[in-house]
PDB file of N, CA, C and O in Angstrom:
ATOM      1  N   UNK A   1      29.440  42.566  27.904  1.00  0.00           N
ATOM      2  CA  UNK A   1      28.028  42.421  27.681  1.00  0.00           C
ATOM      3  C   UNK A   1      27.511  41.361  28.640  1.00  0.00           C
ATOM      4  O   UNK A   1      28.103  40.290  28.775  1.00  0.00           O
ATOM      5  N   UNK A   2      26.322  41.687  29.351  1.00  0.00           N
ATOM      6  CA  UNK A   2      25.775  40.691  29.892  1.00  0.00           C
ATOM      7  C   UNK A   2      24.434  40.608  29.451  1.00  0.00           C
ATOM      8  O   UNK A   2      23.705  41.506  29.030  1.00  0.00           O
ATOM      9  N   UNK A   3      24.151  39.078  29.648  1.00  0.00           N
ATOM     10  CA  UNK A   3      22.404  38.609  29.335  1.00  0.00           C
ATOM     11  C   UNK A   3      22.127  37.665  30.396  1.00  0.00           C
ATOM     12  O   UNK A   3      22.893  37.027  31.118  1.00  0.00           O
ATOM     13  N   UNK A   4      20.303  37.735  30.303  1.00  0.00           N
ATOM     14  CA  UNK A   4      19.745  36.284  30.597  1.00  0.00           C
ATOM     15  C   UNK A   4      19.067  35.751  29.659  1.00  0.00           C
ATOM     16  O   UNK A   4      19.273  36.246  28.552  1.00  0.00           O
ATOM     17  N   UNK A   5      18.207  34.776  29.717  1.00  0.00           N
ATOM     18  CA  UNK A   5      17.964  33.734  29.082  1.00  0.00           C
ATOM     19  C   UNK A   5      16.496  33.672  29.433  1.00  0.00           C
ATOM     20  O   UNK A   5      16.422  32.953  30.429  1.00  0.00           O
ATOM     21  N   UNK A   6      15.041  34.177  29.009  1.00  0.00           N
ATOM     22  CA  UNK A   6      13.919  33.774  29.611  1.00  0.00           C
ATOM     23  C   UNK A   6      12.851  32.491  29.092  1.00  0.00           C
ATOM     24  O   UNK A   6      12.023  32.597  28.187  1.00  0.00           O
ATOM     25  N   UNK A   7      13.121  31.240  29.940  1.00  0.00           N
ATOM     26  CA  UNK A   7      12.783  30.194  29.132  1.00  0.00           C
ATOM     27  C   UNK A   7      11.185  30.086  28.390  1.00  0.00           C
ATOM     28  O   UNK A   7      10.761  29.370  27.483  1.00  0.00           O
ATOM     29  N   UNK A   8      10.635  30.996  29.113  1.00  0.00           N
ATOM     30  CA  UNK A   8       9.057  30.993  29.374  1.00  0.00           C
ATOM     31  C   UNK A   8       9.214  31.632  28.361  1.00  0.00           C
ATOM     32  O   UNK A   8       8.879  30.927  27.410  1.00  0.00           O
ATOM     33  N   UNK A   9       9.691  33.020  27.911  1.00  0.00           N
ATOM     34  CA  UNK A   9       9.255  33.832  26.359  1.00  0.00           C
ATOM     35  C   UNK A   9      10.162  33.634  25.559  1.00  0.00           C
ATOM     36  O   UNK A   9      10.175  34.264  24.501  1.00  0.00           O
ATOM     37  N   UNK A  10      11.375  32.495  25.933  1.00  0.00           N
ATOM     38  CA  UNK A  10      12.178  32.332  25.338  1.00  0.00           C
ATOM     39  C   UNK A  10      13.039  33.651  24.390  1.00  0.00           C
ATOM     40  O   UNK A  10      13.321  33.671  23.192  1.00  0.00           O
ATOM     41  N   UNK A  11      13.232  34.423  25.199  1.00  0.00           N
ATOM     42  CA  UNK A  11      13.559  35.687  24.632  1.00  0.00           C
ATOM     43  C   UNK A  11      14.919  36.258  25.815  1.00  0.00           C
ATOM     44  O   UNK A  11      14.724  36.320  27.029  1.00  0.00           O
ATOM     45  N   UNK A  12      16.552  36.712  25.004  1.00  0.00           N
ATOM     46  CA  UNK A  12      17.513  36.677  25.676  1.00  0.00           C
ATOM     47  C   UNK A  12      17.595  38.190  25.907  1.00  0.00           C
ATOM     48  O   UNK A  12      17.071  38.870  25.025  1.00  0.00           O
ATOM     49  N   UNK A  13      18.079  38.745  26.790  1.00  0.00           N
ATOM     50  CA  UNK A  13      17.804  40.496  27.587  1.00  0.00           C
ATOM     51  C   UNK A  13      18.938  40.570  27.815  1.00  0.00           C
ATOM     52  O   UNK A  13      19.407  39.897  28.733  1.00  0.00           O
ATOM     53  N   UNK A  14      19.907  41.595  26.888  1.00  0.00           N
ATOM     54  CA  UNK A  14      21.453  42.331  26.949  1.00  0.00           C
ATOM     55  C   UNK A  14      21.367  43.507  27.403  1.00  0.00           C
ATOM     56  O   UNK A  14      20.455  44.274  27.095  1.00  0.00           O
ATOM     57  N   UNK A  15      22.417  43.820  28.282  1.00  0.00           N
ATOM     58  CA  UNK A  15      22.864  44.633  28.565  1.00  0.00           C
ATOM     59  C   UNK A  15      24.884  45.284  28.706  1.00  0.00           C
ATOM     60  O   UNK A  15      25.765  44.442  28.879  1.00  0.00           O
ATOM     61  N   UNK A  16      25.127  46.357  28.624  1.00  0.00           N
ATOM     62  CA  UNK A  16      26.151  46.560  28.382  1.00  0.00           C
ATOM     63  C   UNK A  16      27.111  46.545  27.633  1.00  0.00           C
ATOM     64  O   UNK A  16      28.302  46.616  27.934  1.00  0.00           O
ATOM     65  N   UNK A  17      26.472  46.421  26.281  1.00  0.00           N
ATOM     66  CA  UNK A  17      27.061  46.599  25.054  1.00  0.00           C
ATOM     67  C   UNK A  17      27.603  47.326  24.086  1.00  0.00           C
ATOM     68  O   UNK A  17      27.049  48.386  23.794  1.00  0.00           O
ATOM     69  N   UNK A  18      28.558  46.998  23.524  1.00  0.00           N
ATOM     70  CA  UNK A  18      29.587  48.180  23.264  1.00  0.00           C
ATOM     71  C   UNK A  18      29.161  47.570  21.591  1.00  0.00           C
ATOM     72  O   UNK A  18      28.830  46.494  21.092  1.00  0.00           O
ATOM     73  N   UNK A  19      29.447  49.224  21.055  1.00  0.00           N
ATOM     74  CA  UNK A  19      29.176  49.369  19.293  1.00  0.00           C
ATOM     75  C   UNK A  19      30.383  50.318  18.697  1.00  0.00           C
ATOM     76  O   UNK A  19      30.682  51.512  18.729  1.00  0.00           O
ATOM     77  N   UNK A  20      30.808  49.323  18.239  1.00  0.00           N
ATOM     78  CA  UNK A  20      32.367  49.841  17.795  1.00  0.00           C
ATOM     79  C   UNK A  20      31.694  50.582  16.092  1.00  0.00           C
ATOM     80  O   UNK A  20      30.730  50.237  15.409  1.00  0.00           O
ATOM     81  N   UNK A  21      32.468  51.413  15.947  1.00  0.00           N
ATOM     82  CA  UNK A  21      32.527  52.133  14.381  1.00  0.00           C
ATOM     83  C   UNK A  21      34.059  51.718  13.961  1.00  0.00           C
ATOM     84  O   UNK A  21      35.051  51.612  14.682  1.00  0.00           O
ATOM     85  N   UNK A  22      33.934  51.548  12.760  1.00  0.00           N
ATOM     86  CA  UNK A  22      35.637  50.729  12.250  1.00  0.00           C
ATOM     87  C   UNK A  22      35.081  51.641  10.686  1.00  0.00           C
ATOM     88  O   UNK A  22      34.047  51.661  10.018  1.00  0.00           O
ATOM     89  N   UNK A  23      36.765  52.483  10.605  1.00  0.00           N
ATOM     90  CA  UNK A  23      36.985  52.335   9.242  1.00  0.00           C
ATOM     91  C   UNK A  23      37.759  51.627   8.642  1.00  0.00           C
ATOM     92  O   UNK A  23      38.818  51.385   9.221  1.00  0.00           O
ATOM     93  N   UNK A  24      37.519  50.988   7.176  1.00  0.00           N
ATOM     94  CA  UNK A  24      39.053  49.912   6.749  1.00  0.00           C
ATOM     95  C   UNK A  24      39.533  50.877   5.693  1.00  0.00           C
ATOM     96  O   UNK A  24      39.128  51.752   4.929  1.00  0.00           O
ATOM     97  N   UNK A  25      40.445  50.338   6.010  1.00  0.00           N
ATOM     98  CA  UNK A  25      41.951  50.484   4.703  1.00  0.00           C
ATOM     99  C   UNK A  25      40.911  49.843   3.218  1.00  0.00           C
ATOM    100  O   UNK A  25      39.886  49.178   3.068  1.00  0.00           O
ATOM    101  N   UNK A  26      41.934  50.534   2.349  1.00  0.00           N
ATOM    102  CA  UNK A  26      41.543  49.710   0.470  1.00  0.00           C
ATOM    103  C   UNK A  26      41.401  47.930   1.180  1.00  0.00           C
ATOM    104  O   UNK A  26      40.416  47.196   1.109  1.00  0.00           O
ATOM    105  N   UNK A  27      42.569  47.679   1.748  1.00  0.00           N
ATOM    106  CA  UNK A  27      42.878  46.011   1.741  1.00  0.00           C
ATOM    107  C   UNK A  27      42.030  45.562   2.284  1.00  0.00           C
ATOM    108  O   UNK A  27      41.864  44.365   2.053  1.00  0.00           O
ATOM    109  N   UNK A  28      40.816  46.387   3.507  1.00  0.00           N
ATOM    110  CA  UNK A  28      39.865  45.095   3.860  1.00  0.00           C
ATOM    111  C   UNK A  28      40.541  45.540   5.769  1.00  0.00           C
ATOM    112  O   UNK A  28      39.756  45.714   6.701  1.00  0.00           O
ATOM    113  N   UNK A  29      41.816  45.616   5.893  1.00  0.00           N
ATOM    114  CA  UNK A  29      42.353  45.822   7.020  1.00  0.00           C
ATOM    115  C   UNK A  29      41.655  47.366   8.124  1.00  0.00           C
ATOM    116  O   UNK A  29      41.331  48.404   7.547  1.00  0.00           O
ATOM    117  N   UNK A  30      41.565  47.269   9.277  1.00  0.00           N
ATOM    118  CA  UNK A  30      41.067  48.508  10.184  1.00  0.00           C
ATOM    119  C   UNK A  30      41.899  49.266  10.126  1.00  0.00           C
ATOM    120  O   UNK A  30      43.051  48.833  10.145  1.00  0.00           O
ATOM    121  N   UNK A  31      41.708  50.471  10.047  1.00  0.00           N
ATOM    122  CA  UNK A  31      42.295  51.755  10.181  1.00  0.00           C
ATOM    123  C   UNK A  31      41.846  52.136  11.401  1.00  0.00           C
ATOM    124  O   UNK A  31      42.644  51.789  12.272  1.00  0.00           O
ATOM    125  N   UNK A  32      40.754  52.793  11.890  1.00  0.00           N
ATOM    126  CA  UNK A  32      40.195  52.964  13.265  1.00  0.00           C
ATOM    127  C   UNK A  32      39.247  52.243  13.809  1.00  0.00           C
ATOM    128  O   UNK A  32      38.484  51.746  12.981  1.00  0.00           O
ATOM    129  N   UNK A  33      39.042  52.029  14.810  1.00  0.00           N
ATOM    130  CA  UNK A  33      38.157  51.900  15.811  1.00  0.00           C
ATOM    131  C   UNK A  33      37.834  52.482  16.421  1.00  0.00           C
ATOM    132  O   UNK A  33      38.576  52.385  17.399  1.00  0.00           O
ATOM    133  N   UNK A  34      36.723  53.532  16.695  1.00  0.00           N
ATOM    134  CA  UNK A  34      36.225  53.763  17.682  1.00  0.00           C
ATOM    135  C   UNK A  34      35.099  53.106  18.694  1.00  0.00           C
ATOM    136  O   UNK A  34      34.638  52.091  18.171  1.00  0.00           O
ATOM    137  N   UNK A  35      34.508  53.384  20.010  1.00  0.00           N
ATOM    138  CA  UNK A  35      33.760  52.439  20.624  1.00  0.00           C
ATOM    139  C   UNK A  35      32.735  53.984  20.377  1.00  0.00           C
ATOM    140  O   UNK A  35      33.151  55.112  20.639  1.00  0.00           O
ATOM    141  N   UNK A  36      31.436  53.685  19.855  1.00  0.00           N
ATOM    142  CA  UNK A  36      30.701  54.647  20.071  1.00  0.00           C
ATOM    143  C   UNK A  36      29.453  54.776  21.241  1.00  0.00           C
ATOM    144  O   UNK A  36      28.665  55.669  21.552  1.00  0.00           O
ATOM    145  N   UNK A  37      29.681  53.574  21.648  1.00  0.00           N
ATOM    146  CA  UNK A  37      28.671  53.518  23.455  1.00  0.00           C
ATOM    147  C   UNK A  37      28.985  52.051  24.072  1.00  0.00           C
ATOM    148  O   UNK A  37      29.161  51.043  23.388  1.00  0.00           O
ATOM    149  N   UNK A  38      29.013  52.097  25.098  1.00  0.00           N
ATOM    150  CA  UNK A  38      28.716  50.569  25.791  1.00  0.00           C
ATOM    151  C   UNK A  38      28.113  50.679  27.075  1.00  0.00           C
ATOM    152  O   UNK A  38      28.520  50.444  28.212  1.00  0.00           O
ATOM    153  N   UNK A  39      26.661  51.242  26.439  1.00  0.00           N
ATOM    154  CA  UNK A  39      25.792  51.010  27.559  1.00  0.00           C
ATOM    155  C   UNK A  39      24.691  50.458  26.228  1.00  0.00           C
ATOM    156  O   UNK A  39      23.563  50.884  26.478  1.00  0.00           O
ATOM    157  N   UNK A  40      24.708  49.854  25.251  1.00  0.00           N
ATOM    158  CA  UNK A  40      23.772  49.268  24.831  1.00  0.00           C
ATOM    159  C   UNK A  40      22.999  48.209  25.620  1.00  0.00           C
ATOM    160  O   UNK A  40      23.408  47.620  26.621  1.00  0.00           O
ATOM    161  N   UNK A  41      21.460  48.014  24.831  1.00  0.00           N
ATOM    162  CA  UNK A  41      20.854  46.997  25.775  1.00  0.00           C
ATOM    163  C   UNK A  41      19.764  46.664  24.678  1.00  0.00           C
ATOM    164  O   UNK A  41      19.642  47.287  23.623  1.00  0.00           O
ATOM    165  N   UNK A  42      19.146  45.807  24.999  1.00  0.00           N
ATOM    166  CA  UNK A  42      18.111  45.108  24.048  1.00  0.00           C
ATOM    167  C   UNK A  42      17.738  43.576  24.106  1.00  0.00           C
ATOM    168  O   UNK A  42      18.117  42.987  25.118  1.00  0.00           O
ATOM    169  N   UNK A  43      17.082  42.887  23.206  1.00  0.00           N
ATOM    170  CA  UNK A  43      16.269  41.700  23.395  1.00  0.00           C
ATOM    171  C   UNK A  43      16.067  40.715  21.985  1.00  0.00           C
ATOM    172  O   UNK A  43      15.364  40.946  21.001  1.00  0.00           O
ATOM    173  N   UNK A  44      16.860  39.657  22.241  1.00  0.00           N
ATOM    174  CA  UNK A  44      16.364  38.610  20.888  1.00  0.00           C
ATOM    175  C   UNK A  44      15.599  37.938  21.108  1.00  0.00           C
ATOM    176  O   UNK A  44      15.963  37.018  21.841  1.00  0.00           O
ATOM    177  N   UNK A  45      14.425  37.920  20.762  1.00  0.00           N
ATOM    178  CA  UNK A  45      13.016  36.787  21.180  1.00  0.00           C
ATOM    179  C   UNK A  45      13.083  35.621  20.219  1.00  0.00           C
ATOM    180  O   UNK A  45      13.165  36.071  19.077  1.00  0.00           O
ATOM    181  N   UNK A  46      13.081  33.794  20.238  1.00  0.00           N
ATOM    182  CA  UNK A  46      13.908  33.452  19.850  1.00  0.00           C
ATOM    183  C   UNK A  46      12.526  32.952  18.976  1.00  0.00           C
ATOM    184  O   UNK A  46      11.896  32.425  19.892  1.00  0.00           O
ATOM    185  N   UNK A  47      11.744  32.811  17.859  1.00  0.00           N
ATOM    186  CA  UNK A  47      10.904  33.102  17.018  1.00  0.00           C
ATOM    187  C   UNK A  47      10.372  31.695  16.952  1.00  0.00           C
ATOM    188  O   UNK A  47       9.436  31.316  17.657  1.00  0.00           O
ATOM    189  N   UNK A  48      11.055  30.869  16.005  1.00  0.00           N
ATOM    190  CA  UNK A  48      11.529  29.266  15.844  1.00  0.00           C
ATOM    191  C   UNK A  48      12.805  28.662  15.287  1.00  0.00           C
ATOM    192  O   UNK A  48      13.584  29.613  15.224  1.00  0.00           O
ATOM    193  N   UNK A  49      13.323  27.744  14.919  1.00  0.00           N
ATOM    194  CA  UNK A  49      14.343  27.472  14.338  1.00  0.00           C
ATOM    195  C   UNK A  49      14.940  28.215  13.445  1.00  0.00           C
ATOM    196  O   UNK A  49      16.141  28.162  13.183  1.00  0.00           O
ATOM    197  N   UNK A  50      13.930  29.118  12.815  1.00  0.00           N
ATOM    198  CA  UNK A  50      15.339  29.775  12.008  1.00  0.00           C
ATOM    199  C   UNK A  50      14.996  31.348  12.222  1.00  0.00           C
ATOM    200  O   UNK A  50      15.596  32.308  11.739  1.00  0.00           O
ATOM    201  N   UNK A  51      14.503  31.348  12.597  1.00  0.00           N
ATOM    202  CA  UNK A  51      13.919  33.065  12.794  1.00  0.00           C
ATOM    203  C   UNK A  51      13.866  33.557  14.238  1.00  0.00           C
ATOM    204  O   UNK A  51      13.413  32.838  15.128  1.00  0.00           O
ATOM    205  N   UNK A  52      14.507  35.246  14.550  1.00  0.00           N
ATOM    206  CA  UNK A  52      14.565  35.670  15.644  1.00  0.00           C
ATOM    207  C   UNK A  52      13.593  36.843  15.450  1.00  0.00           C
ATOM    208  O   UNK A  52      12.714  36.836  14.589  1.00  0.00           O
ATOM    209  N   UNK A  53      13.813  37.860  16.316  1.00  0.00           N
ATOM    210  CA  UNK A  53      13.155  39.008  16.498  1.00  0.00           C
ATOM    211  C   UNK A  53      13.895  40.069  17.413  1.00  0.00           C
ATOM    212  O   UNK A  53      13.690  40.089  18.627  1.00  0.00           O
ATOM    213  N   UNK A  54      14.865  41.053  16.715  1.00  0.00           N
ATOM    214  CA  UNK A  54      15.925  41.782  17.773  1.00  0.00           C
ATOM    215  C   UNK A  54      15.103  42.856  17.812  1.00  0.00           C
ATOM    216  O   UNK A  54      14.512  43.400  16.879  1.00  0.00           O
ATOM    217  N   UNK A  55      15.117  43.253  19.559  1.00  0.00           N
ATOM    218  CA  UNK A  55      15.198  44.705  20.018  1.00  0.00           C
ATOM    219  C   UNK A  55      15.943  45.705  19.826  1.00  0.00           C
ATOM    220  O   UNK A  55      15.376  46.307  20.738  1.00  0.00           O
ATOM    221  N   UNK A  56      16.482  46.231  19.577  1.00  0.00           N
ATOM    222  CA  UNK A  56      17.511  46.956  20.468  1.00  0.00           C
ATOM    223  C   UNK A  56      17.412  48.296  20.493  1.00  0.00           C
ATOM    224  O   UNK A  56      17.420  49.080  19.544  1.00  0.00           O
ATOM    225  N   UNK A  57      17.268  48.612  22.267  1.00  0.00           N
ATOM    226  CA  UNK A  57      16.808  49.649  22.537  1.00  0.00           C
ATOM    227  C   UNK A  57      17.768  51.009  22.378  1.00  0.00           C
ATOM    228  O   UNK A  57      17.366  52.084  22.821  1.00  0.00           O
ATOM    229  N   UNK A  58      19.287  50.866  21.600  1.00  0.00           N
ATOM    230  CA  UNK A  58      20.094  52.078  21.800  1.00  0.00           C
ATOM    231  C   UNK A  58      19.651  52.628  20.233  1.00  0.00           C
ATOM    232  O   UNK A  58      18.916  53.609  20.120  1.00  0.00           O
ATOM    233  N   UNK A  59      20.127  51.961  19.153  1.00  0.00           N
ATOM    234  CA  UNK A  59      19.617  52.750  17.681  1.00  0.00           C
ATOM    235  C   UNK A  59      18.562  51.994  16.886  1.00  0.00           C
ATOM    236  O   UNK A  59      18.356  52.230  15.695  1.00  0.00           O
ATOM    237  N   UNK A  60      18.030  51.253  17.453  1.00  0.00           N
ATOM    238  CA  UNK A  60      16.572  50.500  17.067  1.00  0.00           C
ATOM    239  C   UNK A  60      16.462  50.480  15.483  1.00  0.00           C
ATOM    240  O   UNK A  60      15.683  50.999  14.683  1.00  0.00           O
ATOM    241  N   UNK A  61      17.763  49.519  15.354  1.00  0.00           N
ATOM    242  CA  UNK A  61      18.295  48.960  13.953  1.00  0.00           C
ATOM    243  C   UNK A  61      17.119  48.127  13.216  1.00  0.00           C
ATOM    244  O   UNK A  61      16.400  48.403  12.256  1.00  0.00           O
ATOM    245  N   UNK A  62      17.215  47.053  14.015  1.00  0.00           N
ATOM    246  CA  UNK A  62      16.034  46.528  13.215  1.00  0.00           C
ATOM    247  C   UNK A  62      14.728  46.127  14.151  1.00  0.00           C
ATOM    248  O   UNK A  62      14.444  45.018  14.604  1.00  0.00           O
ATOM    249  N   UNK A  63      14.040  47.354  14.291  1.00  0.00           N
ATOM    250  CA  UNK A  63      12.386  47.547  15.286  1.00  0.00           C
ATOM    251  C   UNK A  63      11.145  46.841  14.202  1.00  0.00           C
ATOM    252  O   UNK A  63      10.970  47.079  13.007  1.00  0.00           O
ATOM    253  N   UNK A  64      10.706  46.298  14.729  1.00  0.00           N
ATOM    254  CA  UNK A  64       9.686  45.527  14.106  1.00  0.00           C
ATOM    255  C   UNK A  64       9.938  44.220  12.678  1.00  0.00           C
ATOM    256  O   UNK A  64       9.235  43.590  11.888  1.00  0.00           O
ATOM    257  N   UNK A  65      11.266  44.361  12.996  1.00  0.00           N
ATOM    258  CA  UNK A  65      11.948  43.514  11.581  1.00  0.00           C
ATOM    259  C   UNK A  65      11.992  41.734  12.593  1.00  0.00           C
ATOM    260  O   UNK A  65      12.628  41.681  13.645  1.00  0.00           O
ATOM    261  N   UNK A  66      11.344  40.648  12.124  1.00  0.00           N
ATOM    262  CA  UNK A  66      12.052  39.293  12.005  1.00  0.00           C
ATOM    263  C   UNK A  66      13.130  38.489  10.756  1.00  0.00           C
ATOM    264  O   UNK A  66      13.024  38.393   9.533  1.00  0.00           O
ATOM    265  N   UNK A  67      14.212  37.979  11.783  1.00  0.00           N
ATOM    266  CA  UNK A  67      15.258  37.854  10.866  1.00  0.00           C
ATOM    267  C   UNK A  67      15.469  36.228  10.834  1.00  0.00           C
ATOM    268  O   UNK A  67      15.348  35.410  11.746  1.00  0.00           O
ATOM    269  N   UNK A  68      15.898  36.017   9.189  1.00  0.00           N
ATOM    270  CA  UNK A  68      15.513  34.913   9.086  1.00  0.00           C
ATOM    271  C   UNK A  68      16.980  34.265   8.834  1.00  0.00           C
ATOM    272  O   UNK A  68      17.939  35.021   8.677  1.00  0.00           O
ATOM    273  N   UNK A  69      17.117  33.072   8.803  1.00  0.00           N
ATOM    274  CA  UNK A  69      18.505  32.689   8.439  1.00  0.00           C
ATOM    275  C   UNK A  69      18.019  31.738   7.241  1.00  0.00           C
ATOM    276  O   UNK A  69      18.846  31.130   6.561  1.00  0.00           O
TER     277      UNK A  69
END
């Protein structure tokens, strides 16, 4: 995966990201892995101290959602 860093919108721009699918075992342990793309790409805009704002342009998980910690 690569990013930059834009200080001005303060917002970080990925590219080349890989999204693994995992099934587990009963115990919690992986059974498979598959990689299901790694050409992901997208954008965390960094909100304020505790809150972001993710892009992401491959399955646009959370589009219009701010996430709070």
């Amino acid at each position: 995966m690569h990013g930059t860093y834009d200080e001005s919108t303060q917002t970080i721009t990925y590219s080349d990201c890989e999204k693994h699918d995992f099934v587990l075992k009963e115990n919690g342990e992986v059974d498979t892995d598959d990689i299901a793309y790694t050409d992901g790409s997208g954008s965390i805009k960094i909100v304020d101290d505790s809150s972001i704002i993710w892009t992401d342009d491959q399955d646009h998980i959370a589009d219009d959602l701010t996430l709070e910690r």
